[in-house]
C-alpha positions, -999 to 999 in steps of 0.1 A, spaced: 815 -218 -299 811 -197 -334 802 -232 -351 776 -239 -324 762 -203 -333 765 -205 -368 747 -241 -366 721 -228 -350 716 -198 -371 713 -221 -397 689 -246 -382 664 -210 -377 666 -194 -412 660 -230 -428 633 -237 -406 617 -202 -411 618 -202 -450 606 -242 -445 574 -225 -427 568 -194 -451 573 -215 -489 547 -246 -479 525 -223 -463 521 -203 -497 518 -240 -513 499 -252 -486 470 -224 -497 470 -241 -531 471 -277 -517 441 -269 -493 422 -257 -523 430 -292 -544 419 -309 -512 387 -290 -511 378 -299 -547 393 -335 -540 359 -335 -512 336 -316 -532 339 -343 -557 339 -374 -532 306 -354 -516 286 -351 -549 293 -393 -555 284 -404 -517 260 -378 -511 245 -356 -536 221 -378 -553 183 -381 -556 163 -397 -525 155 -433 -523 122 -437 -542 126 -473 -538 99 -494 -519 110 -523 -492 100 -557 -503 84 -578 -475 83 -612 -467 43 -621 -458 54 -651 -442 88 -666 -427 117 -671 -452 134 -706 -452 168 -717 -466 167 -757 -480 198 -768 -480 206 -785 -514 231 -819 -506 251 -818 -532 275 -845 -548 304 -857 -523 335 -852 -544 313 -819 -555 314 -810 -516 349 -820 -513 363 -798 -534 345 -766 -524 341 -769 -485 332 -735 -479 303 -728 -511 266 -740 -506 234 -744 -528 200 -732 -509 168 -734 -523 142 -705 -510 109 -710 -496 78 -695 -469 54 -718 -449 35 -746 -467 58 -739 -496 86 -744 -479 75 -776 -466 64 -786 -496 95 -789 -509 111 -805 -485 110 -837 -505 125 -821 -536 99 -829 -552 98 -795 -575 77 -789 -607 83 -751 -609 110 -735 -631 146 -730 -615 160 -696 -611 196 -697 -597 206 -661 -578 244 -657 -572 253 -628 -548 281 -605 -557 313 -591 -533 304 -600 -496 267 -607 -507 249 -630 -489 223 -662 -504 193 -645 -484 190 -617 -507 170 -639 -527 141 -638 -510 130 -603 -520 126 -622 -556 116 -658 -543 92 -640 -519 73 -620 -550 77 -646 -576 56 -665 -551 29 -642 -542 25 -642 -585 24 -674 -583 -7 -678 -558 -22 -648 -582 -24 -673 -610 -32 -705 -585 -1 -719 -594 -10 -727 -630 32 -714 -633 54 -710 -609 91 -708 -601 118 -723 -579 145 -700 -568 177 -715 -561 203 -692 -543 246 -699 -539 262 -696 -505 295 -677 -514 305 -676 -480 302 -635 -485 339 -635 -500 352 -604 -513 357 -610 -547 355 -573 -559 389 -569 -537 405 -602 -542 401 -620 -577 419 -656 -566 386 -668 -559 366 -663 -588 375 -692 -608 368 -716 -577 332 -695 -576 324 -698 -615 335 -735 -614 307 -742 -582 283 -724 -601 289 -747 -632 283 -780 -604 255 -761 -592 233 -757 -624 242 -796 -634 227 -805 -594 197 -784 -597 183 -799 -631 191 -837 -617 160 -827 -595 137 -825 -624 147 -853 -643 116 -867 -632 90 -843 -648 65 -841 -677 84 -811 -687 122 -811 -674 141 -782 -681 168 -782 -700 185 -747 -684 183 -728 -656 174 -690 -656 202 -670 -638 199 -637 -621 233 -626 -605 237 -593 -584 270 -571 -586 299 -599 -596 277 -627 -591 267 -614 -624 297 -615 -636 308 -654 -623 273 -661 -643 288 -647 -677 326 -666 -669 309 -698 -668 306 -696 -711 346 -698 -706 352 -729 -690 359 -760 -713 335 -784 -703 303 -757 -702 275 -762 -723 262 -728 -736 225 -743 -737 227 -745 -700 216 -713 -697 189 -695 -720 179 -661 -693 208 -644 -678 200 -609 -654 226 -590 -638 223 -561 -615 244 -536 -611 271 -559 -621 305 -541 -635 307 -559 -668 334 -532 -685 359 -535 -659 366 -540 -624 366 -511 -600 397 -515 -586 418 -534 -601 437 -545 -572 456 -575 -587 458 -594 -617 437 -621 -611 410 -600 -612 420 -578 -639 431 -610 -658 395 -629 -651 377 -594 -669 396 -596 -699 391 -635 -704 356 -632 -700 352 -603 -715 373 -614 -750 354 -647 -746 321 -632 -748 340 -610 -781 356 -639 -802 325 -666 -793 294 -640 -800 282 -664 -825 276 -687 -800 254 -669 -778 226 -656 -797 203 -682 -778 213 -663 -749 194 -635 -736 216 -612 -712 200 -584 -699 219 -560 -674 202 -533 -647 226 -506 -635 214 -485 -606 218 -453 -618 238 -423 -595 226 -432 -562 250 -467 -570 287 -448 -558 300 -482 -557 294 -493 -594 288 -469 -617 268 -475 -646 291 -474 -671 306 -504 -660 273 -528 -657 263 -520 -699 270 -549 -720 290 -547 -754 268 -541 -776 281 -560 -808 269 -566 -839 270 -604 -842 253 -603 -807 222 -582 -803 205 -603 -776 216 -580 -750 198 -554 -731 212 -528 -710 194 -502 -690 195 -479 -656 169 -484 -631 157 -447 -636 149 -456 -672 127 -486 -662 87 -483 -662 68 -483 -633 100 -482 -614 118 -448 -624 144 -446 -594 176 -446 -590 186 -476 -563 220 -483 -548 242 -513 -548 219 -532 -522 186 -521 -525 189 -532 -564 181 -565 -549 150 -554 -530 138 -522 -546 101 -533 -551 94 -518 -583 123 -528 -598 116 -566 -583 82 -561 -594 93 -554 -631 118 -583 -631 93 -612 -618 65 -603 -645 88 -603 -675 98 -639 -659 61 -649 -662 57 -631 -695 85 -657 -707 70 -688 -698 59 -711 -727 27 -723 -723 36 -754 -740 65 -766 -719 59 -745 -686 95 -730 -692 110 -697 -699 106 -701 -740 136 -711 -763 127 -685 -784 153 -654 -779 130 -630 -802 103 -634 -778 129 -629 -750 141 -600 -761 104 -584 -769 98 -595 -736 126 -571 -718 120 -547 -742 82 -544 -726 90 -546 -692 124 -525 -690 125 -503 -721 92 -493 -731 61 -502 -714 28 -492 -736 2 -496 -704 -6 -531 -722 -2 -565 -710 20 -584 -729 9 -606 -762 30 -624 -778 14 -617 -811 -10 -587 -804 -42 -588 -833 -37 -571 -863 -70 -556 -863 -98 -551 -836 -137 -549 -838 -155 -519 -823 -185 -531 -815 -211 -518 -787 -239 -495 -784 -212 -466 -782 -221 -430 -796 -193 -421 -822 -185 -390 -823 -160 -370 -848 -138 -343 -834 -122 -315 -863 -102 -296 -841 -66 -298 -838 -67 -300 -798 -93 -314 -774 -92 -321 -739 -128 -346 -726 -129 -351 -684 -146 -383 -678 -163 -387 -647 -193 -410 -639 -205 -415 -678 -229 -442 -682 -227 -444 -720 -196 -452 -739 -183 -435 -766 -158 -432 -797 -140 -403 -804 -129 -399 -842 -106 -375 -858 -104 -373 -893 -68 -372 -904 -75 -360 -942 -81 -320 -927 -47 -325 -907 -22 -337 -926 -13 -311 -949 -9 -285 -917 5 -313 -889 32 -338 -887 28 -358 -854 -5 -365 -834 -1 -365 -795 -27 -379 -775 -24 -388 -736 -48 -407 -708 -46 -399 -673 -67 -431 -660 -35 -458 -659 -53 -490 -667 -46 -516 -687 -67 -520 -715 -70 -510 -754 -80 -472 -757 -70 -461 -788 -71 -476 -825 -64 -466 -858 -91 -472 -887 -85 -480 -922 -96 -458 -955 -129 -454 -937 -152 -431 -957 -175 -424 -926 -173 -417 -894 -179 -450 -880 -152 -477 -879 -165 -514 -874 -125 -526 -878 -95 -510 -860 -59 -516 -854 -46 -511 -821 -25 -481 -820 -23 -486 -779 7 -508 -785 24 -476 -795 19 -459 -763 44 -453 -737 37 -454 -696 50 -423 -676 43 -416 -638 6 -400 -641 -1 -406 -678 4 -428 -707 4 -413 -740 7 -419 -777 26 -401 -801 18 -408 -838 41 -395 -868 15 -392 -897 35 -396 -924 43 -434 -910 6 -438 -912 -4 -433 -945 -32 -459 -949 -48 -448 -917 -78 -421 -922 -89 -418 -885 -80 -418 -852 -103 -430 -825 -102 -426 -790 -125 -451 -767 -141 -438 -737 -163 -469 -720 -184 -463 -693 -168 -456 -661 -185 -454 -625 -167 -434 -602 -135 -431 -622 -122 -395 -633 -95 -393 -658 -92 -366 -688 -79 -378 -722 -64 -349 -744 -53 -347 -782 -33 -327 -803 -24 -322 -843 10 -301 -839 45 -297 -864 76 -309 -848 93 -277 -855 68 -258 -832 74 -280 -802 112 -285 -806 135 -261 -792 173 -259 -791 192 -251 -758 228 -250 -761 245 -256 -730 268 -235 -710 306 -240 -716 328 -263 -690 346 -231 -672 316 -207 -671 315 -222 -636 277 -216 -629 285 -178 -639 267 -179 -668 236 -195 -680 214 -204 -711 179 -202 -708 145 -204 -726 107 -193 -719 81 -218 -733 45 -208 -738 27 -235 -733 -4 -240 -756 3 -274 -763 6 -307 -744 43 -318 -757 79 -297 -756 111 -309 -768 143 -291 -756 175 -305 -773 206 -302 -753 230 -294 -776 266 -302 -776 254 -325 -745 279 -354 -753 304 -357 -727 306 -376 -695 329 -348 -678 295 -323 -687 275 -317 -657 244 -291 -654 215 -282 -634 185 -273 -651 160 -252 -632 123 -255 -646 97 -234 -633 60 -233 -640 38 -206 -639 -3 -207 -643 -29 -181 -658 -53 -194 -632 -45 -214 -597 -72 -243 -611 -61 -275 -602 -42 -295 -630 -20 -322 -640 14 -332 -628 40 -322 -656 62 -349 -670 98 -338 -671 126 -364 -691 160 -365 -695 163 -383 -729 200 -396 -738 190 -414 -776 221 -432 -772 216 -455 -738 188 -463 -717 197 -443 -689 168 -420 -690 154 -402 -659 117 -389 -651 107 -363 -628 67 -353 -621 63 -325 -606 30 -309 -595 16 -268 -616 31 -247 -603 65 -255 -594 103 -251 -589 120 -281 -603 160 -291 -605 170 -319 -623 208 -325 -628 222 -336 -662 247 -357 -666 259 -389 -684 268 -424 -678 273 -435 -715 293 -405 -733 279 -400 -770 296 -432 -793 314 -415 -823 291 -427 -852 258 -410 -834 252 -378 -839 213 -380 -823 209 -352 -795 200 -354 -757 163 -340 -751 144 -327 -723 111 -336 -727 83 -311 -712 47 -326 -704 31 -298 -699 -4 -282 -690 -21 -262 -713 -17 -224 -704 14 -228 -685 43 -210 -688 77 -227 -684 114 -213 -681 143 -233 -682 174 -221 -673 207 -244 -675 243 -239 -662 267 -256 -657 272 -271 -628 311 -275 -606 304 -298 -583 289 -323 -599 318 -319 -626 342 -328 -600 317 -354 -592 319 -369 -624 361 -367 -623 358 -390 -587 329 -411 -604 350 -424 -632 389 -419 -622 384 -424 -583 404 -461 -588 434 -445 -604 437 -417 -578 462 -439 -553 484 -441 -588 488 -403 -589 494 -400 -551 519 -424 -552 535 -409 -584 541 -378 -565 552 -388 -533 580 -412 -554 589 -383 -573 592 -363 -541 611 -391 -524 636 -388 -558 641 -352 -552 652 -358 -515 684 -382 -527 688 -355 -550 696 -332 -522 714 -350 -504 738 -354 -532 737 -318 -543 736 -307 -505 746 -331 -482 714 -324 -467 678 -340 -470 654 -315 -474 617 -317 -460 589 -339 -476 567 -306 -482 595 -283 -495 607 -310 -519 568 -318 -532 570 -283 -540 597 -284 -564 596 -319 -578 561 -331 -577 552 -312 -616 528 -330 -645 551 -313 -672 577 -342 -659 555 -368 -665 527 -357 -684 536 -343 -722 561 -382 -725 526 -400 -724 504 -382 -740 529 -384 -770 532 -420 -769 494 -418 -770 494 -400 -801 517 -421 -819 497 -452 -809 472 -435 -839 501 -444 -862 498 -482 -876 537 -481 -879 545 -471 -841 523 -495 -830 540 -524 -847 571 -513 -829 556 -508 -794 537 -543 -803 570 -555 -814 590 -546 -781 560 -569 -760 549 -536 -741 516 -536 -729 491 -510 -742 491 -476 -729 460 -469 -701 453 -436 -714 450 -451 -749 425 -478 -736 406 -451 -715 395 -430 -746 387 -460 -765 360 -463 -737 351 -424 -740 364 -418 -703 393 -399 -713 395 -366 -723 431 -342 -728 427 -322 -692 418 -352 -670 449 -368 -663 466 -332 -653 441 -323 -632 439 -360 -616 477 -355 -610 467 -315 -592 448 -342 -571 469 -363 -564 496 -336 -554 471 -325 -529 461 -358 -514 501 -363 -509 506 -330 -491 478 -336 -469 479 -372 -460 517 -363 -456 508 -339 -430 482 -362 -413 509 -390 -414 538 -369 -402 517 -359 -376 508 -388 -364 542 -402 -363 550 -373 -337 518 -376 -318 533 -417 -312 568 -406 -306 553 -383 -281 532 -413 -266 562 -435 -269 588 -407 -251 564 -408 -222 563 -445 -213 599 -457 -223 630 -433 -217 648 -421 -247 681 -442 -255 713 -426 -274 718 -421 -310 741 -448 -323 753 -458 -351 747 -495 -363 779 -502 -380 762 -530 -395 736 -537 -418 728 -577 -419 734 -596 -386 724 -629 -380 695 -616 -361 684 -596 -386 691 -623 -413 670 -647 -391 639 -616 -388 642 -619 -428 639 -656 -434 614 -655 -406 592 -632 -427 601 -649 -463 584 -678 -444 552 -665 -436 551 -646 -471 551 -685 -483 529 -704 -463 503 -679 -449 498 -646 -471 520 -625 -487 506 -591 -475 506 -604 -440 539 -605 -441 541 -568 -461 519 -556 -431 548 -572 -402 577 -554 -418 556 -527 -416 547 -525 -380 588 -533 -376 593 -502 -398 569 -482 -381 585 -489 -345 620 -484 -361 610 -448 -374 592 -436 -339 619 -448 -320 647 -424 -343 621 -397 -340 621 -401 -295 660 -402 -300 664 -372 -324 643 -352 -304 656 -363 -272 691 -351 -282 679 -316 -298 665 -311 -263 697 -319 -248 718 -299 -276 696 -266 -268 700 -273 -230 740 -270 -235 738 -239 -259 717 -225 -233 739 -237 -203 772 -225 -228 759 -192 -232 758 -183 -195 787 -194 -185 803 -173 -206 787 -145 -191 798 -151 -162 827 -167 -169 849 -143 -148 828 -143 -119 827 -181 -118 863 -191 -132 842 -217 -150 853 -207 -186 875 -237 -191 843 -259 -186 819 -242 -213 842 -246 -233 845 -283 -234 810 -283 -230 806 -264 -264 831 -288 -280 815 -316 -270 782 -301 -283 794 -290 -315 809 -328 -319 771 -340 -308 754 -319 -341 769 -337 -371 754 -365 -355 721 -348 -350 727 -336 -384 729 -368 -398 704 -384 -378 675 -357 -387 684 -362 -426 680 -405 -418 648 -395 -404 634 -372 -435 640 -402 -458 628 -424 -434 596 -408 -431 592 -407 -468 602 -440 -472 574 -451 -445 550 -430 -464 557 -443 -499 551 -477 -479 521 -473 -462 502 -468 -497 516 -501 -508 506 -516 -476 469 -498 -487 472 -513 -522 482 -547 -506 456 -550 -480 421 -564 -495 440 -597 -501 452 -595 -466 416 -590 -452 403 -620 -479 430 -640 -457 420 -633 -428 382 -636 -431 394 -674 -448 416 -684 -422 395 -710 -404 394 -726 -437 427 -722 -450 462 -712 -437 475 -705 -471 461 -678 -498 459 -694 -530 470 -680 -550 489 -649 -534 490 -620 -558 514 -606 -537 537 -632 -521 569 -627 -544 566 -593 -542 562 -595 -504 593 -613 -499 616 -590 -522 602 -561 -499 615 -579 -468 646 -580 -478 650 -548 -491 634 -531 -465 652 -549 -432 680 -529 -452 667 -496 -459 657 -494 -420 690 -499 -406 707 -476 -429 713 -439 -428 721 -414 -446 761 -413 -446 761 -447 -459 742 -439 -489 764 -400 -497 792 -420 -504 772 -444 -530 783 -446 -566 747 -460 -568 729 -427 -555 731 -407 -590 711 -436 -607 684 -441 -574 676 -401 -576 673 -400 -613 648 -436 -612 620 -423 -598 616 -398 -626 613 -423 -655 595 -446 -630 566 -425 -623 560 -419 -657 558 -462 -661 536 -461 -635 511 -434 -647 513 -450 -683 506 -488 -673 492 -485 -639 461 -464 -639 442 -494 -648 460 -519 -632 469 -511 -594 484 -543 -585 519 -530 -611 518 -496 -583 540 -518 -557 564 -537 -586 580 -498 -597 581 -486 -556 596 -520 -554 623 -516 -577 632 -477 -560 635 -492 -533 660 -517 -547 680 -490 -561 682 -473 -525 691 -505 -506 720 -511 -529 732 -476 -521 735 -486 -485 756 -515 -496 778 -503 -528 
């Protein structure tokens, strides 16, 4: 009776401090969740609005299917070639008959070949524009929408029908004045990325391809790497393109990311290598692009109409007039890209612009002294020539800024040439120099690079009906450059640095200083105020990083209240030591303030950005070294503690952290790395990380705070759940007893096993990871209705015990409490014992599911294949799946007494220590290694049950 008593006692203090320690850690856990979200919502939902314009088809698309070669066929039953068309081009081609230039589009990770038509459908309305005089053919790959950013068997097969592809299509111009001798090849998300593997395979000629264009394709890295396929096709491609860059000068590679509205890819990944040997490579976000400035996500890339727009005429600007072909010439190419995508002067393209241009015309020439002047034209008949003498200037000014509001195309500006009057018969063309923006084009001259010139002259033709005002400005740099430092990491938005411009110029430079970091995140606040409410100009705000094209460009109207956030996709390389700039269009007379600080959210916003993929790594890190702590207990104890109590004490970074980041910083050391090299261990993540300047000292503790949270919470929703289906399950099917199965292999189970092996070999290997699961599952809620089943029926008898002996004389039923007590206090070591199989149980079914999680893309890939192909090959996960089958047909059917009296146990509680920091060090960039160390823990655990 006592021990009853004193069980119970026990059962309420232990479950009383169990509620009061996690709910003070639960306060801290709920805050890491709530940073954990305010990041995810500044990715998926925080970004600018969709500037983009829809691209529409003027008449109906069609899709000719391309026959290709039979043995070509054969071998890849489930790929197809299309070639895109619309009404009487469409049936045109028909025949095959084709005389355009082929374009070949290859869709990325469950893309489909229809998204070509945004391009095909443009390229042919440019086409009619110039009756056909050029035109092109776009070709398009049916990948059957396979998900190759989840499951990287496949992209080998892909690369290799892409290589059959480009040898089909130019058969069909064999017949031509002008065959082509390559095909042009514009690949979306890792269609871009199958375009640059095909310069790996053996029998690939380079000249095959002379125009590659990728958008938002993750070039860097994948990311996820969810198994070493993938991870194993980047580095291939990626070293390839390293060791052979000699070989692909003739190849012009330009790469469009789309900015921060892309959460999916972020553009960091889609820039190129930028190496020496290979400088025919272009890489740029879609914000940064002329005429286009928006960001875009990772599907309207492919139909964002500017950005389209942009992409066709630098395809027409590189044909060759000669051979009716995108040109061979890869200077041209790259001049080409660089006018379209980089810097657009408000020019058509040439080739080879003249050197010098006549001014002729009955103009009126007219010479300007002052330092600024503003002309309005509206409705002038007569044209006329604006000179400014830049003898009186130079000696006071440095640069010369000049700007047009009308955005046409033509020549307005020129240059003369030691001209001793005021006239200037000869001119160069200084319009070449100017730069497009949203509601202006301007011009900004440094004088001292001009020393031969001795005017500047500004042509205004006659216009009818157009108004436009041109403006001009002498100024020093040092007047019109300002320094803002920004506002330190942890000032939290608290504090703020701020500046007050008087505008009497046309041109402001803010430099962002100490702006180099991509963890740095601001918002800038710039607000315009007006002497007079007259109206005026849009202002011209930019966010200038020197170091990458990811500029982005705001116009907002006089007055106004304008935020633009800062932040980076590139962080500053170590050799540059050029500044960030905000540059300020302004209207004269205006006064601006700009106020930075620095902004939380979007910090934590960057952290998910570029560290979301390792995240499950630091989940799983805790919850193993939680799941350590518990057959620590039971050692110590006898008793399994809960999953949240033990998080609490085990789960800390000073366990796991300060090993790596020493191993780190004796990777500097030439000496330690011949040992580490010498030992065949891979290189550290961390190490690779801030080589790529996406690592900085705090990240990885605060990604393992995350990860501490996600466990405690998803912990909660899983533990949770499990009762919510024992509670289901309790109500349809009545509770059995608790028994204990003496045995731990039977033939049955031995035969469930071999079953499962099976499947893991001929079907897919995470199919057969996801059954033992489901078994597991079942297994766990069914201990769960039995435990609580008998608790019930232990707290009935206490209750029954207790008034019997109350009235024990009255009732002469002492005799029978008694025994009852006995029997009851017999019943709780069992309880005991079955609630402590249950706590490791659960943990063990947790630590599972994320493997499952981790396992599952290649499942899906399966299924999605099946009607093709019973068998995944190749299986990234098939030997692993049939280790975990055996192992955990074990660890189900075992409980906790069998494993107390391991000699085994020691070593299985101390492994996940040493194991979690393995895992951290090698498997932040590589998920797929996540399941092998789980694996082996639970290796260790199942040879407790047995030893």
């Amino acid at each position: 009776m006592r021990a009853l008593l004193r069980f119970s006692a026990w059962r309420g203090v232990m479950g009383r401090a169990g509620r009061g320690l996690p709910a003070l850690a639960a306060l801290f856990y709920a805050a890491l969740a709530a940073l954990v979200l305010l990041g995810v919502r500044d990715v998926l939902f925080l970004y600018e609005e969709n500037r983009c314009s829809m691209t529409y088809m003027y008449e109906y698309p069609e899709y000719l299917k391309i026959k290709l070669p039979r043995k070509t066929a054969r071998r890849y039953p489930v790929y197809e070639l299309y070639l895109y068309g619309e009404g009487n081009y469409a049936e045109e081609n028909k025949n095959l008959l084709l005389t355009g230039i082929p374009v070949l589009f290859l869709p990325g990770n469950a893309g489909s070949y229809k998204q070509v038509r945004s391009l095909g459908s443009i390229a042919l309305r440019k086409a009619e524009d110039v009756d056909f005089k050029y035109h092109f053919n776009f070709f398009s790959v049916n990948f059957n929408e396979e998900l190759v950013a989840l499951y990287g068997g496949s992209l080998q097969r892909q690369t290799k029908f892409v290589h059959e592809c480009i040898k089909a299509i130019l058969k069909l111009y064999k017949d031509q004045e002008f065959p082509p001798t390559s095909v042009a090849i514009v690949g979306h998300s890792m269609g871009g990325l199958i375009a640059r593997a095909l310069l790996t395979l053996k029998n690939f000629k380079p000249e095959l391809i002379n125009l590659l264009i990728t958008q938002a394709t993750p070039h860097v890295a994948p990311v996820m790497p969810l198994d070493k396929y993938l991870t194993d096709f980047y580095t291939a491609v990626n070293n390839h393109w390293i060791l052979k860059a000699q070989d692909l000068r003739n190849l012009t590679t330009f790469s469009v990311a789309g900015g921060f509205r892309d959460y999916q890819v972020r553009s960091g990944l889609a820039f190129l290598p930028r190496l020496s040997q290979h400088d025919s490579a272009l890489s740029v976000v879609s914000s940064a692009v002329p005429r286009a400035w928006a960001s875009t996500d990772h599907l309207s890339i492919v139909w964002c109409k500017e950005l389209v727009l942009a992409i066709i005429r630098a395809l027409f600007d590189l044909i060759d007039e000669n051979t009716r072909q995108i040109t061979k010439d890869p200077n041209k190419r790259m001049s080409v890209l660089n006018h379209h995508f980089v810097r657009h002067p408000a020019k058509i393209f040439e080739e080879n612009p003249e050197a010098f241009t006549e001014l002729t015309g009955t103009f009126m020439w007219i010479t300007v002294k002052a330092s600024k002047w503003t002309y309005s034209v509206h409705n002038d008949s007569d044209g006329k020539y604006f000179t400014f003498p830049l003898l009186s200037h130079r000696k006071s000014y440095s640069h010369v800024h000049c700007e047009k509001s009308m955005l046409d195309t033509s020549s307005w500006i020129y240059g003369c040439v030691n001209s001793s009057s005021s006239m200037c018969p000869e001119a160069t063309d200084l319009s070449w120099r100017a730069e497009l923006l949203p509601t202006t084009k301007v011009v900004i001259l440094k004088l001292q690079d001009y020393p031969s010139l001795s005017h500047i002259v500004i042509q205004v033709p006659p216009t009818a009906g157009n108004k436009y005002t041109l403006d001009c400005e002498f100024f020093r740099e040092e007047s019109r450059t300002v320094q803002l430092p920004v506002t330190h990491l942890f000032s939290f938005g608290l504090s703020s640095s701020k500046i007050l411009l008087n505008s009497t110029g046309l041109l402001y430079n803010v430099q962002l200083q100490h702006f180099n970091q991509i963890y740095q995140a601001f918002k800038i606040y710039i607000e315009s105020h007006c002497q007079s409410l007259e109206e005026r100009k849009p202002s011209v705000y930019r966010l200038h990083i020197p170091w990458s094209h990811e500029d982005s460009i705001i116009a907002a109207k006089v007055p106004s209240f304008t935020e633009i956030s800062a932040k980076l996709h590139i962080a500053q390389p170590q050799n540059d030591s050029r500044v960030p700039e905000l540059n300020i269009y302004s209207s004269s007379d205006c006064q601006y303030e700009v106020i930075l600080k620095t902004s939380l959210v979007q910090i934590l916003g960057q952290m998910i950005r570029f560290h979301a993929s390792a995240l499950p790594v630091y989940v799983v890190s805790n919850i193993l070294l939680t799941y350590g702590g518990q057959l620590s207990t039971l050692i110590s104890k006898g008793q399994c503690s809960d999953f949240s109590l033990e998080l609490l004490r085990t789960a800390k970074p000073y366990k796991v952290e300060p090993l790596i980041s020493i191993v780190v910083f004796l990777q500097g050391f030439n000496w330690f790395r011949e040992i580490w090299e010498s030992l065949s261990l891979p290189e550290v993540d961390a190490a690779v990380l801030s080589s790529q300047d996406t690592w900085f000292p705090l990240v990885s503790l605060i990604l393992f705070l995350f990860g501490t949270g996600i466990a405690y919470w998803s912990g909660v929703i899983f533990s949770t759940s499990l009762r919510l289906f024992s509670s289901l399950w309790s109500t349809l099917i009545r509770p059995t007893v608790l028994e204990r199965d003496s045995k731990l292999i039977t033939p049955r189970r031995l035969c469930g096993v071999l079953s499962l092996a099976l499947v893991s070999w001929t079907t897919c290997g995470a199919f057969a990871v996801f059954l033992i699961y489901l078994q597991y599952l079942f297994k766990v809620i069914k201990l769960h209705v039995n435990v609580r089943a008998e608790q019930n029926m232990i707290n009935g008898n206490s209750d029954c015990s207790r008034n019997s002996s109350i009235h024990a004389v009255k009732n002469q039923t002492l005799m029978d409490s008694t025994s009852k007590a006995t029997q009851s206090l017999s019943n709780s070591s069992t309880i005991a014992e079955a609630i402590n199989s249950l706590k490791i149980h659960v943990t063990i079914l947790y630590l599972f599911t994320w493997i499952v999680l981790l396992n599952l893309p290649s499942f899906i890939y399966w299924l999605k294949n099946l009607r093709y192909n019973v068998r995944l090959d190749p299986d990234p996960c098939r030997s692993t799946a049939i280790v975990l089958v055996c192992i955990l047909e074990v660890l189900m059917n075992s409980s906790t007494s069998e494993v107390k009296s391991s000699k085994l146990l020691k070593i299985a509680a101390k492994a996940p220590l040493p194991l979690s920091v393995a895992m951290l060090a090698f498997g932040r960039m590589h998920l797929y290694k996540v399941p092998h160390f789980v694996t082996f823990c639970f290796l260790l655990h199942a040879l407790c049950c047995i030893v």
